[in-house]
N, C-alpha and C positions, 0 to 999 in steps of 0.2 A: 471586410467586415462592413454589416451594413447598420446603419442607424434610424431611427426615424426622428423627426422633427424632435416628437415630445422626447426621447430619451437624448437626443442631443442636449435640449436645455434641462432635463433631471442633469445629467450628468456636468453640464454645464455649472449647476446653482453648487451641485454639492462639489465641484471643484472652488468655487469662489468661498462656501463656507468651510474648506482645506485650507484654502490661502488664509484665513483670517486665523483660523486656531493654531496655525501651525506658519510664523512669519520667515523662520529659516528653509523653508521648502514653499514659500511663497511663488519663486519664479515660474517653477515646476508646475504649479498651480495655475499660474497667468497663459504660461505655453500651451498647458491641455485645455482651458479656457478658449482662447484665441482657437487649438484646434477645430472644436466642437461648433463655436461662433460662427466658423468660417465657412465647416463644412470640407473641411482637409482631410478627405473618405480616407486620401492613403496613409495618412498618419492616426487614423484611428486605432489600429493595431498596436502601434508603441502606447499606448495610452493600456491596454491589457497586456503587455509585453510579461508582467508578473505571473498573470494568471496562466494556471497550467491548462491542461485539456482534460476532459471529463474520463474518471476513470467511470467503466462500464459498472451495473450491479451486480454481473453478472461475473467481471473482475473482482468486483470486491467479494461477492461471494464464495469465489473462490480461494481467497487470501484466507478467509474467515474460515473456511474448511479445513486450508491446511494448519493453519495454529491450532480448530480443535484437533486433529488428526495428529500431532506432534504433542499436543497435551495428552490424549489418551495413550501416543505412544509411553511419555514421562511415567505415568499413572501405573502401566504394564512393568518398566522398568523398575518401580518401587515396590511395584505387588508382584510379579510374577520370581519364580525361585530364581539366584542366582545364576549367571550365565546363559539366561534365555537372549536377552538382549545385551548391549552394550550403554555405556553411558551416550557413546556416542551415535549409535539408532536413534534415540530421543531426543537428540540437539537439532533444534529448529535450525536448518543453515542459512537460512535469511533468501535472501533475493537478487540474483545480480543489479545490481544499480547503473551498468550500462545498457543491458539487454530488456529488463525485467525492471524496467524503471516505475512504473505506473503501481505496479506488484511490493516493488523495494518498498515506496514513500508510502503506499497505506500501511503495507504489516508495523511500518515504522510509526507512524499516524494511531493506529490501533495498541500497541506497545507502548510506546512510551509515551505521547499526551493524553488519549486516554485510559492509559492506565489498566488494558485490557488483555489477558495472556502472559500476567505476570509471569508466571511460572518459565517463559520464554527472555524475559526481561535480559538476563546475563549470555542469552544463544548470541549468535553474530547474525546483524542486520543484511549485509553485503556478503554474498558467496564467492561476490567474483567470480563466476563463471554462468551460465543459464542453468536451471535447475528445475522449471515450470512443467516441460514433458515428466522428465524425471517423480517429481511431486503428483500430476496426471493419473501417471501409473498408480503409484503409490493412493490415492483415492481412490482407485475403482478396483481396489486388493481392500481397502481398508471398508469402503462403505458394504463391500460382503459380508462383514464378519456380523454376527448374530448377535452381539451386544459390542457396539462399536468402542462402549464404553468402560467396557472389563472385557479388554484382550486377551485371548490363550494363547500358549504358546504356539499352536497352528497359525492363529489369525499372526503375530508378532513376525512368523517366517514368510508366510504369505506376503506381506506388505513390505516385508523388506529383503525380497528375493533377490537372489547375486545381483541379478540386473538391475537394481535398485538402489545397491551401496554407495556409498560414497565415492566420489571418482577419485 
């Protein structure tokens, strides 16, 4: 990681006013201080050790497709007659959290802080397994359908074709 001058001492000042407001993580404060002062390039990096890595928009628009596309699925499963779907066609299964990490923490970002896709709130976060190709499929079955947002039971089959099921 590289720094320049001036964001050395930004980063610098606003660690010095961390140590004052905050005297029990004071040291911690003096250490990234002394870093930044010094110019300790290779310890810049523990200094962002928190911060994650940029999910793409193109990630996240993606996340953001499949929750509506799992809400329209919900939607079909309330409105279409009995026995078209299952309850469990329309449970969001979340996102592996070892493979599909970047995917897990926003659906989880998007759900539960803000408060977005309620309807998904009670699904499971974590699949435990990779699910993304899977979900893939499932999108380019689902953005065919003519009104993505009142399923028929065509589009319903379509989208969740044997090769789609659950594993």
């Amino acid at each position: 990681m590289e720094l320049t001058k001036i964001e050395r001492l930004i980063l610098f000042n606003q660690y010095r006013i961390l140590g004052k407001l905050d005297p029990d993580d004071a040291r911690a404060s003096d250490e990234a201080c002394k870093i930044l002062e010094s110019g300790y390039t290779l310890e810049y990096e523990t200094l962002a050790s928190h911060i994650d890595t940029e999910v793409s928009e193109e990630q996240c628009r993606e996340v953001r497709d499949v929750l509506d596309m799992y809400r329209a699925l919900k939607i079909a499963y309330r409105d279409l007659p009995a026995g078209t779907l299952t309850a469990g066609d329309a449970t969001f299964l979340g996102f592996d959290g070892n493979e599909e990490t970047e995917q897990f923490a926003y659906a989880t970002f998007l759900i539960e802080m803000q408060d977005k896709w309620g309807e998904s709130k009670q699904d499971p976060r974590n699949s435990h397994w990779p699910v993304l190709s899977r979900y893939r499929t499932m999108l380019r079955s689902w953005k065919e359908s003519a009104n993505k947002w009142e399923l028929t039971p065509v589009d319903t089959a379509r989208i969740l074709s044997p090769k789609d099921r659950r594993c």
